[in-house]
Structures are given as C-alpha cells and as structure tokens.
C-alpha positions in Angstrom: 26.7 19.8 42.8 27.9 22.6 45.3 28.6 22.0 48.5 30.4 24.6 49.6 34.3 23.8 49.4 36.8 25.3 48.2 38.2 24.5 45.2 41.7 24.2 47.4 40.9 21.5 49.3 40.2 19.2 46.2 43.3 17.4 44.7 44.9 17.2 49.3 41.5 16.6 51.1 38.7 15.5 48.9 40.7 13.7 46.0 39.2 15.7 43.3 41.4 16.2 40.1 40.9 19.0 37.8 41.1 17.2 34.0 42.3 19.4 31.0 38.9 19.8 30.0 38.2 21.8 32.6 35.8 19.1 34.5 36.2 17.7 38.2 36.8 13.7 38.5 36.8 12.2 42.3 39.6 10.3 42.3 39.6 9.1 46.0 42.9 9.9 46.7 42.4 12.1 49.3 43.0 12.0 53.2 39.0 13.0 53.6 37.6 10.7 51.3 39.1 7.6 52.1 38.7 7.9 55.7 35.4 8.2 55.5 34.8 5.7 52.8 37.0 2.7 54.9 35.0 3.7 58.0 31.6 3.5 56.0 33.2 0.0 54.5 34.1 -1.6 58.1 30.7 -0.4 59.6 28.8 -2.0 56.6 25.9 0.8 57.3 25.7 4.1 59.1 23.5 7.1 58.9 24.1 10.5 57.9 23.8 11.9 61.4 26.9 9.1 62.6 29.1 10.6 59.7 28.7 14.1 60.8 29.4 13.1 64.3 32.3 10.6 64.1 34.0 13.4 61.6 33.6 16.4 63.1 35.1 15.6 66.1 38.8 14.8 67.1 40.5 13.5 65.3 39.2 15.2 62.0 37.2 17.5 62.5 35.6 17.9 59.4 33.3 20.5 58.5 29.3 19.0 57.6 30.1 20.5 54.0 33.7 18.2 53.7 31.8 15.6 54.9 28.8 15.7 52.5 31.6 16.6 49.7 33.5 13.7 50.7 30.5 11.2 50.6 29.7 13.2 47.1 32.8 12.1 45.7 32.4 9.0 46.6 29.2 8.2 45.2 30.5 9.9 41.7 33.1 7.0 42.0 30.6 4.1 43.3 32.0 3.3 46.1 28.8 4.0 48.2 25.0 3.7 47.8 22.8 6.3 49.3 18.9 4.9 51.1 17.0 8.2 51.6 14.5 8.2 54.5 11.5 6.9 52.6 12.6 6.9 49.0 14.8 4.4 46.8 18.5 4.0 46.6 20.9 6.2 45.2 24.3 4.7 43.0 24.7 8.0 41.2 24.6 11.6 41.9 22.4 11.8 38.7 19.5 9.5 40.9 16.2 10.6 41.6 16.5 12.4 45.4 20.5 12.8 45.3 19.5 16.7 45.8 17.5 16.4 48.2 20.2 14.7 50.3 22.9 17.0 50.1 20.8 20.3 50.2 19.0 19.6 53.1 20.9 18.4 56.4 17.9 17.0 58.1 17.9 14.8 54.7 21.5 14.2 54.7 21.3 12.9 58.5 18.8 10.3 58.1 19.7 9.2 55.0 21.5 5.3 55.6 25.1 5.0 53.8 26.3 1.5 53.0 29.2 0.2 50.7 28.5 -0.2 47.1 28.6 -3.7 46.8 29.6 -6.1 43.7 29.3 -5.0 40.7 25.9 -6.6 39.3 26.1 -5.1 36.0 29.8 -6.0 35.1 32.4 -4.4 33.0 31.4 -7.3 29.8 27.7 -6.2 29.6 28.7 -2.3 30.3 31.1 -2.8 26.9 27.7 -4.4 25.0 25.5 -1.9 25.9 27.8 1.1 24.8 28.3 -0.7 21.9 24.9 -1.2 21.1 24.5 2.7 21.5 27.1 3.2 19.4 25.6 1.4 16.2 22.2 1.6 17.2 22.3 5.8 17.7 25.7 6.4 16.4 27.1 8.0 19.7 30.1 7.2 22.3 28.7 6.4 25.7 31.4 6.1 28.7 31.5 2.6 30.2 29.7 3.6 33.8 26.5 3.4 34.7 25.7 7.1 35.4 26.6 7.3 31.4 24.6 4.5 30.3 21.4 6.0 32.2 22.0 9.3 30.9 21.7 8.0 27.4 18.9 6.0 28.0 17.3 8.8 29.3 18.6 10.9 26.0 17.3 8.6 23.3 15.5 5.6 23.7 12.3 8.4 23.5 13.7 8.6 20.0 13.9 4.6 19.3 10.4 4.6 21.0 9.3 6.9 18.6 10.7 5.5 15.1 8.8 2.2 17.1 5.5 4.3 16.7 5.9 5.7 13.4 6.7 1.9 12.0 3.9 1.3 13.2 1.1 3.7 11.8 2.8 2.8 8.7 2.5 -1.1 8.9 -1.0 -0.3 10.2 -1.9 2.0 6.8 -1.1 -1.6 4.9 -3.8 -3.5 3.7 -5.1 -5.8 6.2 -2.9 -4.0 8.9 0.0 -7.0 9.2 1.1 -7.1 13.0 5.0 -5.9 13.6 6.9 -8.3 14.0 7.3 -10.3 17.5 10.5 -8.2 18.1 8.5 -4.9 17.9 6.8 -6.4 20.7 9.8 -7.6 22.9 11.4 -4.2 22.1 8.2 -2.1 22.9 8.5 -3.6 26.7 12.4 -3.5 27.0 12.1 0.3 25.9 9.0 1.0 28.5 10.9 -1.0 31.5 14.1 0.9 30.9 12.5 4.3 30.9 10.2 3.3 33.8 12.5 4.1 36.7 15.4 6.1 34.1 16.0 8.5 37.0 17.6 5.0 39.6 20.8 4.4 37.8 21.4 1.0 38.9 18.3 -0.2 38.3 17.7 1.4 34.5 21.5 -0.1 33.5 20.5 -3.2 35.4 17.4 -3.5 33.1 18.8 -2.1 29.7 21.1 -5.6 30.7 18.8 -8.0 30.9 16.6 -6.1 27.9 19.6 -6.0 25.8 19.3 -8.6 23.4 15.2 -7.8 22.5 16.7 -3.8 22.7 19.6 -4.5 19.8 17.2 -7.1 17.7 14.4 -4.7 17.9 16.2 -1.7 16.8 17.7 -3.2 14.3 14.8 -4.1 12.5 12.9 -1.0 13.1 15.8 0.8 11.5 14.8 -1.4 8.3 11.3 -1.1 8.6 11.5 3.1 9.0 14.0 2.8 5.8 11.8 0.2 3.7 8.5 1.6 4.9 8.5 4.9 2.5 4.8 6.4 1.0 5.8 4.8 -2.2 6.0 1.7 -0.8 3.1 1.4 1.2 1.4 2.9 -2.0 2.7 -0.1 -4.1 1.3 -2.8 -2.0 -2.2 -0.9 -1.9 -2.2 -0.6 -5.4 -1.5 -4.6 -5.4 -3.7 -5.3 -2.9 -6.8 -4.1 -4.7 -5.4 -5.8 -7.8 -5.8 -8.8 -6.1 -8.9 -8.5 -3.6 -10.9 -5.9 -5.7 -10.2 -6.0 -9.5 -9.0 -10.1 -9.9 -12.2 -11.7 -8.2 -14.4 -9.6 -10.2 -13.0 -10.6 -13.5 -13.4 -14.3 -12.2 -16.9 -13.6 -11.6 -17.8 -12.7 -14.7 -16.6 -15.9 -16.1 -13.5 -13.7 -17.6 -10.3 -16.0 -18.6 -6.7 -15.7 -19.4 -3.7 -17.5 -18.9 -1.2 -14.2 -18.1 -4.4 -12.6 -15.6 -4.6 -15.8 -14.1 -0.3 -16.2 -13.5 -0.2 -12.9 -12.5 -2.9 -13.1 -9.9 -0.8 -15.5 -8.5 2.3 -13.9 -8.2 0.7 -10.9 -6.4 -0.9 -13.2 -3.7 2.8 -14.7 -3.8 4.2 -11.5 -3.0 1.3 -10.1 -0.4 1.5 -13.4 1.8 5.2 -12.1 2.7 5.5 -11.0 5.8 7.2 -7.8 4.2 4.9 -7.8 1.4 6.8 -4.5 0.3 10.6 -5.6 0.2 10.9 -6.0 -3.9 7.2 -5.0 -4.7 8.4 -3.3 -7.8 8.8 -7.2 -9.0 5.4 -7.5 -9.6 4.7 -4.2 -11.3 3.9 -5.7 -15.0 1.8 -8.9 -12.6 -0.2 -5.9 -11.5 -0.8 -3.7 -14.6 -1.6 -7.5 -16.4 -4.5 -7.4 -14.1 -5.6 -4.1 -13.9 -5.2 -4.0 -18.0 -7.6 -7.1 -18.5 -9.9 -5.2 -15.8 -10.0 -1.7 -17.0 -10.5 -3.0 -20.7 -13.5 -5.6 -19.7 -14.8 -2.7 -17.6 -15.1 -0.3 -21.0 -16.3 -3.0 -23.0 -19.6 -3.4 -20.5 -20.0 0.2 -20.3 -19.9 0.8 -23.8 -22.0 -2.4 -23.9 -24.5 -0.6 -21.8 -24.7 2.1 -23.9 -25.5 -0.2 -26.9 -28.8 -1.8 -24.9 -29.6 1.9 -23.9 -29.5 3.1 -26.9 -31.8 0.1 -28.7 -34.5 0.3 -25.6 -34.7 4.1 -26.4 -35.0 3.0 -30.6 -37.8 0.8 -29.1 -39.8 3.7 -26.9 -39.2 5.6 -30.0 -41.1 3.6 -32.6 -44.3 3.0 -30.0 -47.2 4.8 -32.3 -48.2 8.3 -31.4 -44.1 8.7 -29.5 -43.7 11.4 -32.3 -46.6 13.4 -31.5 -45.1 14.0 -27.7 -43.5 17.4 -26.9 -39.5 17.6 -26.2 -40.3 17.8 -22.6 -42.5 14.9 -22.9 -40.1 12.7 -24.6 -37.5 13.5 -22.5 -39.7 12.4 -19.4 -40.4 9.0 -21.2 -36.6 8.3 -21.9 -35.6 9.6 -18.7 -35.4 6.2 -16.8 -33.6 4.5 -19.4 -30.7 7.2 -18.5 -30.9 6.7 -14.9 -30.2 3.0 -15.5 -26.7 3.4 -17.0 -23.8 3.2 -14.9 -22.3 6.2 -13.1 -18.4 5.0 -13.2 -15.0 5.0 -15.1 -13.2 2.5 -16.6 -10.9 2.5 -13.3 -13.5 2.2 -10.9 -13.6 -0.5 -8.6 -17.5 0.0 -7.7 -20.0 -0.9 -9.3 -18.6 -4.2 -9.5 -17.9 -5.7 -13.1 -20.9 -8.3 -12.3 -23.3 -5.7 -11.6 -22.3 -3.3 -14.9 -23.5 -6.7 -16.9 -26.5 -8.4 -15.2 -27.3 -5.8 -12.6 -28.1 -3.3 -15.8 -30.1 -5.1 -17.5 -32.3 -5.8 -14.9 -32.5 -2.0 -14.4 -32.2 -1.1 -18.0 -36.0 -4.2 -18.2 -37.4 -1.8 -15.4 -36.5 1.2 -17.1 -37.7 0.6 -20.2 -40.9 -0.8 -18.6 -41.6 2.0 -16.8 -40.9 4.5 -20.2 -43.7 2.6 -21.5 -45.6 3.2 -18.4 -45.2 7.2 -18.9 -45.6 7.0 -22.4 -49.0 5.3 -22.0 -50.2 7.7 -19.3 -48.8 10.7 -21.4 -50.9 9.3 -24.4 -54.1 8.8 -22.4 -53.7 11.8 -20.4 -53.6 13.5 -24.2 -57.1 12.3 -25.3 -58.2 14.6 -22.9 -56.1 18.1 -24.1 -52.8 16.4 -23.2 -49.8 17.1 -25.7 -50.5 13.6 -27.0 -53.7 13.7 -28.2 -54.2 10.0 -28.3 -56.3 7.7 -27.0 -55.8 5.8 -23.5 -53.6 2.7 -23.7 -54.3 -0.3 -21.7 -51.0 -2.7 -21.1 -52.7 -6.3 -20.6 -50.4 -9.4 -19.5 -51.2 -12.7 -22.0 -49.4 -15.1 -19.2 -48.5 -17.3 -22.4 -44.7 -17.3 -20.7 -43.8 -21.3 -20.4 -47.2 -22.1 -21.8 -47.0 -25.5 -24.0 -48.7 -26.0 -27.1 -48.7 -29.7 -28.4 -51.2 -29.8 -31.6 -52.8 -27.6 -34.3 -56.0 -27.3 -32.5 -54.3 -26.1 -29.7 -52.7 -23.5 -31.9 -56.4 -22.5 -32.7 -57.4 -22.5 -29.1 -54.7 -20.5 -28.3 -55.7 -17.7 -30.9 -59.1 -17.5 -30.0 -58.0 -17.1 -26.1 -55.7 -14.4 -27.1 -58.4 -12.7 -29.4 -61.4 -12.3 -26.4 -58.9 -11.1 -24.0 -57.5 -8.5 -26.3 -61.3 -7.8 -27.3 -62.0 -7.4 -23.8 -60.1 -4.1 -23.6 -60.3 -2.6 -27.3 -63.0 -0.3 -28.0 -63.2 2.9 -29.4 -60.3 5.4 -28.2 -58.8 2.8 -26.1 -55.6 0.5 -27.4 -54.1 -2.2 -25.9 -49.9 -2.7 -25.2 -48.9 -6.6 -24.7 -47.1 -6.9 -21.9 
C-alpha cells in the first residue's frame, strides 16, 4: 500500500526491512513506529484525528503520511486493530475497508485505533489449520492470520466445488443416497468461512472453530470425488435394476433357482451399503446370474408368443371359405393377431416378464376373436360382390360354459337345446360360428 514515504525512512523511522526476496516486512523497530504504537497501547483507544495531532506536533513532528505509514506497519504486524466510522474492524491490511482508511484522510481521522488485544486464535490452532491446508490442498500457508484468510479466500471455492460435484454424482445413484452427515457439517463450515473472508480475524477465527467438520469433510470428499467415477456409478445402476427391475419379475412369474435366488441376495447386500459402490465389481457374476436367468426366461416367452401366434393364425386359416379371401384381405384378418405380440428384446426391462406370459394371451384371445370378426364380415360382405363370395356368418354364444350335466336324458336335453338355437339362425346363405 503506498503512502507516500520514502523508501529511506524505512529500516531508521518506520522499522521496515527490505528481505532478500525483494518484499517489505514491518519489523517495529523503528523510532516512528513504536512511539506511536506505545502511545496507542497506554491510551487503550484514540482516533485518527488524535494521532495526526499528538504527532505532528513537537516533539515529532511527523508528517500525516509517516503517521498513516507508521500505523500501516503496525497493523501488517498486529499490533493494532482499525474500527472504521461505520464499518467492521480491521486486524489486517488485507480487510474489507483498510483502503479506504488510508486513502482518504477524512477516513483515516475518524477511524478509532485500539491495541490488538490477545491473541484469540493462538499459535496451536494457527499450526492445525496450515496443516490442514497443507494435506488437504497440498500448499504451505504462513502461520498468520492475514495468510490463513488469504487461502481461504484462494481455495475453499475449490473444496466447495469438489463438495458439489460429489454431490450430483451421489444424486445420479439409484434412489439418490444422502452424503454423508460430514458433507453437511462441511457444507456450513465452508459457507461460514467464506461469509465474511474479506475480516481476517473473524474468517481465521471461524475456520477454528470449523476445523474439525472442515478436515473430516474434506477428507471424505477427496474419497468420494476419487471412488465416485462414471464406471462406478454405472455399476451400481446396472445392479440396481438387477435387483428392483429384472429379480422381482422373475419371482413373479413363479421362476426358481437356487444361484438367482443367492445372488439376489448378495446385490441387496451390497446396495444397502452406504457406499454401495466401494468393491461393486464383487458382485459382477451375482449380477450377470440374474440378468442371465432374466434375459433367457424373457426369450423363451417371446419365442413362446410366437408359437400361440403362429397356431391362432393356423386356426383363422382353416375357417371355410379363408382361402377364397384376397392377399389384402387375409392380411386384414391376421392383422390383430400381429399387433398382439410383444414389441421388446430379450434385454428389455418393459413389458414386464408377467405381462409377456398372461398379458398376451389375453390380447393374443382378443385378437384372434376379432380376426374372426373381420373374417366373418369379409365373408358376408362377399355374398354381396365382396372378394369372398360367401354367405353371411352369424357368431351365436351357446352359454354352456360351467353348465352341469348329471344323466343321459340330460345329455338329450342338452342336444335338442343346442339344435333349435343353432336352427334359429341357419337358413339358406347364412352359417353360424359357435362362439
């Protein structure tokens, strides 16, 4: 910070040493310096205006700018603390306001100047915390609290961040596990250390009392960003819907085997972890034992479907008069029975195994009922120039399903029943199809 002395005066006056590396320490030293840091010491408080008075006259006769450089080196050393008019303390030139104190004199004047103080920090937790930047972001921090709030400044953005990205990784998991509770505690120690990062004291007074949630926190996030790679979040998916999509469907189909069964197990084992990735590749063969039984029960239904298919069109095929249908008639009658099958793979996880068994042949029933349906009104619409050319057909429901018959002559009764509601309907170009 400038302040308008030259560089002379440093090492008699102000105390200021020049180090080989080419940058200025206060040292305190000087005649300047300490006069006006014992008088601001035995006065407990004084104001900016009182310094400039008391030093400018006899017997120093300091200049304003010696003055404000003095109480600048001071500060760098924390021996003072700065009260702006209006705004919060300063223990570091590096605060928020320390500009606008020593730029402006009306700002420098009001501004209250009192003795730093004890030390509430301490030279033990000072040691921890530049140790904990040393392991946690592999750099060297300087055991003073200008330093410390510098590089909290500098990178806890970047812990804050690798705290985010863990995160939106845990969160792309099945079933979105909460972080752990230190992801938490560390999420507030970061956000109340960066609130105020610009008031030294106060930042290396909270990184302090954070410390403990700040080093556990980190620590584990540095895991978590290592551990939490694509192929690992890809692994538990792929286990996940081995378990919660693939294993129940086998189980409600009545499917059994000893090795599905243990290896279903194992995965829910493995996914009720808390880290349900750490050693996921242990369960790899668990999870291809149930995606193996799956995938081949899953063929066996479809090519099952085909099978029914195939015999309900054998069936449409051998009504009298089918033959005498054009292509595009045919086609229109077998058309439903396509539309039942399955539209899926062997892989698929939808339609579920249940529904590729009894929910076809409920559709493949309607289907083939309603090929009848078209084949009928195809026929009947042929007896008048249709391309069948046959007569109408009538479908007429019996309702004998569940009916009991106990006795011969109930036999009998039964035919005759049967034959005057069938005689009902047939007549001359007109048939009848049983339902």
């Amino acid at each position: 910070m400038k302040v308008g002395i030259s560089p002379t005066f440093m090492p008699e006056h102000l105390g200021i040493l020049e180090l080989d590396t080419g940058r200025y320490v206060p040292s305190c030293g000087g005649a300047a310096p300490r006069s006006i840091g014992d008088y601001i010491k035995a006065e407990s408080s004084l104001s900016g205006a009182t310094l400039i008075s008391t030093f400018g006259g006899p017997p120093y006769a300091y200049t304003p700018n010696l003055v404000k450089a003095c109480i600048a080196g001071l500060l760098r050393a924390g021996r003072i603390k700065i009260t702006p008019e209006g705004g919060p303390p300063i223990t570091a030139v590096r605060d928020v306001g320390t500009r606008d104190v020593f730029e402006g004199d009306a700002a420098f004047k009001k501004a209250t100047f009192t003795p730093a103080g004890t030390d509430d920090v301490g030279l033990p937790a000072r040691a921890r915390i530049c140790a904990f930047f040393r392991d946690t972001f592999n750099v060297e921090v300087e055991r003073d609290n200008p330093a410390i709030a510098d590089a909290v400044g500098a990178h806890f953005p970047t812990l804050a961040a690798t705290l985010r990205s863990v995160q939106d990784r845990l969160n792309q998991l099945p079933e979105s596990p909460r972080g752990p509770e230190a992801f938490v505690k560390l999420q507030e120690a970061l956000e109340a250390s960066l609130r105020n990062v610009r008031q030294t004291e106060v930042t290396v007074q909270t990184v302090k009392r954070h410390l403990d949630a700040l080093s556990d926190g980190a620590k584990l996030a540095k895991e978590y960003d290592t551990e939490l790679t694509d192929q690992a979040i890809t692994y538990v998916k792929v286990a996940h819907a081995a378990r919660e999509r693939r294993s129940p469907q086998l189980v409600d189909i009545g499917f059994s085997a000893t090795n599905v069964e243990t290896a279903a197990a194992r995965i829910t084992t493995q996914l009720a972890s808390a880290t349900p990735w750490r050693a996921i590749e242990t369960i790899d063969d668990a999870v291809a034992d149930v995606q193996n039984a799956y995938e081949s029960e899953r063929t066996r239904l479809l090519e099952k479907q085909q099978e029914e298919a195939e015999a309900a069109r054998l069936r449409l095929s051998q009504r009298r008069d089918f033959g005498t249908l054009n292509s595009d008639d045919q086609h229109k009658v077998m058309r439903p029975i396509t539309e039942a099958l399955s539209d899926t793979t062997p892989s698929a996880i939808a339609p579920p195994l249940i529904d590729l068994r009894d929910g076809f042949r409920r559709r493949l029933q309607a289907a083939e009922d309603r090929g009848n349906e078209l084949l009928d009104q195809i026929l009947g619409a042929g007896s008048g120039g249709g391309s069948g050319g046959g007569p109408f057909v009538i479908p007429v429901d019996l309702r004998l399903r569940n009916r009991e018959i106990g006795s011969e002559a109930e036999v009998d009764a039964l035919c005759e029943e049967i034959r005057t509601r069938l005689l009902e309907h047939v007549e001359p170009g007109t048939r009848v199809r049983i339902l």
